[in-house]
N, CA, C and O of each residue as an XYZ file, in Angstrom:
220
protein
N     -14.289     -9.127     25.578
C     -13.646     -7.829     25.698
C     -12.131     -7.984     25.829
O     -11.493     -7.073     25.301
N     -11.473     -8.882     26.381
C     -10.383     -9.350     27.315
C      -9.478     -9.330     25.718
O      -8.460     -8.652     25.578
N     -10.185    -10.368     24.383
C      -9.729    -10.707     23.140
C      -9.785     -9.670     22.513
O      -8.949     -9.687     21.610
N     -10.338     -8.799     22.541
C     -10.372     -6.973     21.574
C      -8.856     -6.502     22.305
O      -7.922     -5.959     21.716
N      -8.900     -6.778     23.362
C      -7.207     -5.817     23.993
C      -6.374     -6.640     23.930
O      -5.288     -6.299     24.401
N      -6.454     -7.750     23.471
C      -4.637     -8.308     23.110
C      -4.967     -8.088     21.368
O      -4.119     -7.575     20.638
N      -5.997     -8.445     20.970
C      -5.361     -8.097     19.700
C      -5.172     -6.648     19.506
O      -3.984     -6.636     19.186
N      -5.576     -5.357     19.487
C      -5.143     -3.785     19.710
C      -3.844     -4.216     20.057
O      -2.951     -4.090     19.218
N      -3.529     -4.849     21.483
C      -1.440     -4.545     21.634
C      -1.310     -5.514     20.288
O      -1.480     -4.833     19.276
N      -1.081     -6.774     20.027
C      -0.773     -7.213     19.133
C      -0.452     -6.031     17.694
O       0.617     -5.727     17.162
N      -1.544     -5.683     17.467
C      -1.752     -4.734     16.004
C      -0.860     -3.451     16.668
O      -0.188     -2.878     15.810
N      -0.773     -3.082     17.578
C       0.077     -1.721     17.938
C       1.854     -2.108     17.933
O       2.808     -1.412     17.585
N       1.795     -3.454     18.451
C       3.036     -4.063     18.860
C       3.479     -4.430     16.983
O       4.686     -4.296     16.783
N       2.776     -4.784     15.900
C       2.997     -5.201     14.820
C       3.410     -3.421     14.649
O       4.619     -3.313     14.857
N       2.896     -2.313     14.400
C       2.896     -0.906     13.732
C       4.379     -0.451     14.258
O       5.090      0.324     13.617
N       4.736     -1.016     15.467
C       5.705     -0.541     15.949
C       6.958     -1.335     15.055
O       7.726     -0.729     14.309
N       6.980     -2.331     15.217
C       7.980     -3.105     14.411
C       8.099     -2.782     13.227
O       9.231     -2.887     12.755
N       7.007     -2.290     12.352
C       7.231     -1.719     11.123
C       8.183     -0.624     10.794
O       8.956     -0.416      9.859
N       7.822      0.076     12.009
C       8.060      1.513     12.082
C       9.383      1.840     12.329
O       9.849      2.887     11.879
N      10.115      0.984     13.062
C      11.378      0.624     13.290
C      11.903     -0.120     12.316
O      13.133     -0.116     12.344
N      11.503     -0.652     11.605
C      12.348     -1.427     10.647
C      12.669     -0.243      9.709
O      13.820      0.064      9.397
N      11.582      0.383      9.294
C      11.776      1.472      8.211
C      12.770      2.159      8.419
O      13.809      2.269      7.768
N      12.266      2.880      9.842
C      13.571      3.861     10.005
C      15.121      2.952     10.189
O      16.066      3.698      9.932
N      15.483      1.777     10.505
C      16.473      1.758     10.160
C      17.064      0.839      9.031
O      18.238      0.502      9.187
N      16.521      0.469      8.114
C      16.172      0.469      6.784
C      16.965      1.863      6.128
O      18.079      1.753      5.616
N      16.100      3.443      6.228
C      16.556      4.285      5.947
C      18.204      4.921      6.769
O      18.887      5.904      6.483
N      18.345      4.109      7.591
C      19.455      4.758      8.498
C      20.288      4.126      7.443
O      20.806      4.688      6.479
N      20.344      2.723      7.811
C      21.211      1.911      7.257
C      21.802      2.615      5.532
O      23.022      2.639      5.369
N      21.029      3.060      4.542
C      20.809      3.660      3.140
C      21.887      4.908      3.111
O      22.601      5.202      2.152
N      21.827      5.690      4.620
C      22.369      6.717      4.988
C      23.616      6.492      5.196
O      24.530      7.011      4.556
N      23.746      5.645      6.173
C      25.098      5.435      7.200
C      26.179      4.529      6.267
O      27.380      4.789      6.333
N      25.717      3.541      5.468
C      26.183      2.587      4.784
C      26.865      2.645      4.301
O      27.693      1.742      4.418
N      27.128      3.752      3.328
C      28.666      4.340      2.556
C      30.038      4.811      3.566
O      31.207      4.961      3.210
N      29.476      4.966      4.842
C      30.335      5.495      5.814
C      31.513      4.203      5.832
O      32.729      4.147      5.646
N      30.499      3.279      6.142
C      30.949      1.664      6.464
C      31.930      0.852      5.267
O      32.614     -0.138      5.526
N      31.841      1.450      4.019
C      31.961      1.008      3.099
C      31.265     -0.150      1.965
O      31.625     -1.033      1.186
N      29.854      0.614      2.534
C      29.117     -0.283      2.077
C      28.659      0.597      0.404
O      28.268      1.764      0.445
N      28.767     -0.057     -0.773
C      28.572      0.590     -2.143
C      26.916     -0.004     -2.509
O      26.539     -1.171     -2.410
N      26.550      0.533     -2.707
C      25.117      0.758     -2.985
C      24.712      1.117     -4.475
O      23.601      0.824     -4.917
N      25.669      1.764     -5.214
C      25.597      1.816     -6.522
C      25.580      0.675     -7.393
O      26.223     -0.322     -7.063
N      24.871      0.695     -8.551
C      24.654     -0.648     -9.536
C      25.589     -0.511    -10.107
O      26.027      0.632    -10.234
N      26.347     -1.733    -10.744
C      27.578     -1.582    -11.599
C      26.945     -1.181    -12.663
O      25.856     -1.650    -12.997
N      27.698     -0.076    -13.439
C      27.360      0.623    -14.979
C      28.110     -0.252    -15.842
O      29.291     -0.467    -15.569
N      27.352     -1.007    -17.269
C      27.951     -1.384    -17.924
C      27.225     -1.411    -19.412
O      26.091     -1.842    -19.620
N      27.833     -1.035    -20.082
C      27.134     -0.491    -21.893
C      26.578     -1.727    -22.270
O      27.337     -2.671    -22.053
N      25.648     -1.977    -22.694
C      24.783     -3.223    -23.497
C      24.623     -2.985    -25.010
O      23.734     -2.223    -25.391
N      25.330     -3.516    -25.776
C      24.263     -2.675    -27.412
C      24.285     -4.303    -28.013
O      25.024     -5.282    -28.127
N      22.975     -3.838    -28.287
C      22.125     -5.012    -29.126
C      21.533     -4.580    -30.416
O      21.258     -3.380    -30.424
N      21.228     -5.300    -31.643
C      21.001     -4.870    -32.636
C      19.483     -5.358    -32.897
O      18.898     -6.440    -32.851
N      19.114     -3.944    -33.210
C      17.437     -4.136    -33.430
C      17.360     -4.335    -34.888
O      18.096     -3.715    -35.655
N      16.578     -5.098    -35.238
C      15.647     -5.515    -36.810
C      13.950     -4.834    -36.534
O      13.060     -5.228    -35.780
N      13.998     -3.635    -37.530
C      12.894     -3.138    -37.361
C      12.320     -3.682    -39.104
O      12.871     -3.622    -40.203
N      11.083     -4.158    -38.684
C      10.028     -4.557    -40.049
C       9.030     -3.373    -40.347
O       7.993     -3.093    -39.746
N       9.652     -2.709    -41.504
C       8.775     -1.974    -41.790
C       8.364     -1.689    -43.048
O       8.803     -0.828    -43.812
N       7.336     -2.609    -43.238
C       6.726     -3.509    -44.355
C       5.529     -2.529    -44.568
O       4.667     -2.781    -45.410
């Protein structure tokens, strides 16, 4: 019985850490531009030339 209640805290103690990471995960996404943190992908034009076979 004693081994059913540490693993429950264990598994509650794991849900919690998740749960906190997320939310500041999402804080961080939020707050980050404040900081000067850029989050945008650099935009840059690619052109490649396709060979279409149409035989």
């Amino acid at each position: 019985m004693r081994q059913f209640q540490m693993m429950g805290r264990l598994v509650k103690l794991v849900i919690y850490i998740v749960c906190l990471s997320i939310i500041g995960l999402v804080g961080y996404a939020y707050v980050g531009p404040f900081f000067g943190v850029d989050f945008s992908s650099p935009q840059k034009e690619i052109r490649q030339p396709v060979v279409l076979n149409a035989d």
